[in-house]
RODO-865670 format. One line per field, with one value per residue (C-alpha): residue in one letter; x negated, y negated, z negated. Coordinates in Angstrom, 2 decimals. Example, Ala and Ser with C-alpha at 12.3 -4.5 7.8 and 13.67 -1.06 7.14 Angstrom:
BEGIN
dopa <- [A S]
east <- [-12.30 -13.67]
north <- [4.50 1.06]
up <- [-7.80 -7.14]
REM end
This chain:
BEGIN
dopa <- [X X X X X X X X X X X X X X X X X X X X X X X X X X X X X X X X X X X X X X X X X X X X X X X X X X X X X X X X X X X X X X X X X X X X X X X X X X X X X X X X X X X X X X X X X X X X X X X X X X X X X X X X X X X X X X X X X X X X X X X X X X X X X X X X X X X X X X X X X X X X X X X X X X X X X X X X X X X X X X X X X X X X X X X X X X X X X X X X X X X X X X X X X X X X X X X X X X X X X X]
east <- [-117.03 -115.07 -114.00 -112.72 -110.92 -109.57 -108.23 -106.43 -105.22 -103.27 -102.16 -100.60 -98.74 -97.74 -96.28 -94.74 -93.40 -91.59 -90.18 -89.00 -86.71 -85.23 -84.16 -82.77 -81.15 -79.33 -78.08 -76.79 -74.63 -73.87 -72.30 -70.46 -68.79 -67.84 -66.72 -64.27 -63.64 -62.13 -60.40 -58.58 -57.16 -55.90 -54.19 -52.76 -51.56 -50.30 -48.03 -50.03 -51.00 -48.52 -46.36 -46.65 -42.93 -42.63 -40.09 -39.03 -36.69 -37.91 -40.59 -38.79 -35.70 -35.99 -34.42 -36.62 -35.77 -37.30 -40.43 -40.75 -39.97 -37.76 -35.68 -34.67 -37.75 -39.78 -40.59 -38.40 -41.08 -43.20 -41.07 -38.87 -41.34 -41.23 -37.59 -35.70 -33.76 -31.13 -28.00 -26.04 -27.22 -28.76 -25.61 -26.55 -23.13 -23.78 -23.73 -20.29 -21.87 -21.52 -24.84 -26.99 -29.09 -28.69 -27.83 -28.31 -28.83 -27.32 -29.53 -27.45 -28.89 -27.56 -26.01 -27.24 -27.11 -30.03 -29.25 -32.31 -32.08 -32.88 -36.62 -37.34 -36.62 -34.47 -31.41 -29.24 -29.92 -26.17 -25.88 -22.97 -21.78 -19.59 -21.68 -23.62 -25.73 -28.24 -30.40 -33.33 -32.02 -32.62 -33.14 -35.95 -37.18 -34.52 -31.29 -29.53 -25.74 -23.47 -26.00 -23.93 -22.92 -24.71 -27.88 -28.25 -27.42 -30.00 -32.98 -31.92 -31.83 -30.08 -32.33 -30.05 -26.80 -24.21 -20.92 -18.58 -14.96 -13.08 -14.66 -18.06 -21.33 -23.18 -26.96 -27.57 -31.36 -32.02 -32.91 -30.01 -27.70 -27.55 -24.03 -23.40 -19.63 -17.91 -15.99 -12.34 -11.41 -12.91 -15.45 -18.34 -20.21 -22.16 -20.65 -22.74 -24.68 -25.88 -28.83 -28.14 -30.97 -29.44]
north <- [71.31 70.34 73.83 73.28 70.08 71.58 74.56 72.15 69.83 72.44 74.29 70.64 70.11 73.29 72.86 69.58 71.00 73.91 71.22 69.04 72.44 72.97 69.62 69.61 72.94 71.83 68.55 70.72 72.79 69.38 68.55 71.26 71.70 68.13 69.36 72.20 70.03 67.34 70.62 71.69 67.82 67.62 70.79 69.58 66.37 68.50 70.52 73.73 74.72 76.45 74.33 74.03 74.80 73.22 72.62 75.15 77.17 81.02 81.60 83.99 81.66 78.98 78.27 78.34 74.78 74.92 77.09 74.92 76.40 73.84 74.38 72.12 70.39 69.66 65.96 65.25 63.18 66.01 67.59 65.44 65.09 69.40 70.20 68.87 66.07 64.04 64.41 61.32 58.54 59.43 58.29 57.24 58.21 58.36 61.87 63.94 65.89 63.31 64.53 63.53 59.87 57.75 57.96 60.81 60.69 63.02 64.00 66.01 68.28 70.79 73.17 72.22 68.79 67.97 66.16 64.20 62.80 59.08 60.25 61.63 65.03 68.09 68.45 70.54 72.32 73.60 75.33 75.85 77.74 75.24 72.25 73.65 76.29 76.55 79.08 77.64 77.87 80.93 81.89 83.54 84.23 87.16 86.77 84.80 83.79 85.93 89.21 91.11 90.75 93.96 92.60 89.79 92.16 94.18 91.71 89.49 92.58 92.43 89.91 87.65 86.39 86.96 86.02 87.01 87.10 86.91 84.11 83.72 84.91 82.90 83.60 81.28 80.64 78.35 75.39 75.81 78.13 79.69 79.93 82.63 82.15 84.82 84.91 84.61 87.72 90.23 91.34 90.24 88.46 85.15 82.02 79.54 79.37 75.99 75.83 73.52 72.40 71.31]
up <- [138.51 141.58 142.26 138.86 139.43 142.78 141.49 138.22 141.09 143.18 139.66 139.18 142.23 142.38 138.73 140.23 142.80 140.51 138.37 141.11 142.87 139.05 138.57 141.78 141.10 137.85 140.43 142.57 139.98 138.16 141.86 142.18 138.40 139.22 142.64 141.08 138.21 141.09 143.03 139.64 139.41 143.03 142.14 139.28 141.24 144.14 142.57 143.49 139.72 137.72 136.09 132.60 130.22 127.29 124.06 121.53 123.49 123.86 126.72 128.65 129.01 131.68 134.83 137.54 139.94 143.64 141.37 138.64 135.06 133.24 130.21 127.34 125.82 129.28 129.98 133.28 134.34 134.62 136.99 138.63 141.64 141.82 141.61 144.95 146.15 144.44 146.16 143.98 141.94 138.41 135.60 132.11 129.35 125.49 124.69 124.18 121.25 117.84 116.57 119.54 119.27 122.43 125.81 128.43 132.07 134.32 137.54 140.10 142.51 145.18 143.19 139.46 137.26 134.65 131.68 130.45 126.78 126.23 125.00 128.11 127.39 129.35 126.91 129.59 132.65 134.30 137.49 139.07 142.80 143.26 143.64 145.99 147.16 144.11 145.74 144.06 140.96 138.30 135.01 133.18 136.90 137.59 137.26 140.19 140.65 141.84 139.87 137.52 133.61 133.22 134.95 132.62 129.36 130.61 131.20 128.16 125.83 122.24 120.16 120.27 118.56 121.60 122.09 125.36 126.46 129.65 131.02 129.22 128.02 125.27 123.72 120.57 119.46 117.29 119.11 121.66 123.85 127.13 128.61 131.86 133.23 134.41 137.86 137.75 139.76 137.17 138.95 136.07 138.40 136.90 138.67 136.30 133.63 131.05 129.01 126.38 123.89 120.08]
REM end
């Protein structure tokens, strides 16, 4: 009988002991979801995740500011942080266009301005070689200044409603416009373009 009792004994401890690794098992993999779960978030913060585009515009048209996808429709407080230095003082005008509620703030950067609606929202993104160098700045991740007419026919193909003379280039969608000018000389280079959200 206590061979018997002996034999339960160890069967128990050993049974304890089994239970005891498991539990500290699932502990361990609790630690370390909570562990990537904390990595993800200091991503996030850092700016190292991809940033996320939002708004109604089409998803292959965005400019592309210091690596950060913006078009009209992003939350400039999302960004701001991402896309470079201010080079002037923010100013806040009531909007040119009738139809449009509220004032909009202009934030100027080397070599492109963001307009920021009074919600908080992107309205216009402009970028322009002759307020500076705007290497950062492209659109639908391709297309840079100074690339040719041609180039930007080719990558922004014919889905669009598109109108062009001399000087300009002009894709409508229905929530807005994209705008490439044309360099003086003739050479059908892009100089600028605006992204305007309606």
């Amino acid at each position: 009988m206590k061979k018997l009792q002996k034999i339960l004994a160890v069967l128990l401890a050993l049974m304890m002991v089994f239970a005891f690794v498991g539990c500290g098992g699932d502990d361990q993999t609790a630690d370390d979801q909570t562990d990537d779960q904390a990595t993800e978030e200091q991503a996030d913060e850092s700016g190292d995740a991809e940033p996320q585009v939002s708004g109604d515009f089409p998803e292959s048209v965005y400019v592309s500011l210091d690596g950060t996808p913006v078009r009209p429709g992003t939350n400039f407080e999302d960004i701001k942080d991402a896309i470079g230095t201010e080079i002037a003082d923010p100013v806040t005008n009531e909007p040119c266009d009738p139809a449009m509620e509220g004032p909009e703030t202009d934030y100027f950067y080397d070599g492109y301005t963001v307009t920021v609606e009074e919600d908080g929202n992107v309205r216009i993104v402009s970028v322009d070689q002759s307020t500076g160098s705007a290497d950062a700045a492209f659109f639908c991740g391709s297309v840079r200044l100074g690339d040719s007419v041609d180039m930007v026919k080719e990558i922004m193909g014919e889905d669009w409603e598109i109108e062009e003379d001399e000087s300009f280039l002009i894709y409508y969608f229905d929530s807005g416009n994209l705008m490439f000018y044309k360099d003086e000389e003739g050479n059908e280079t892009i100089t600028g373009y605006v992204m305007s959200g309606y």
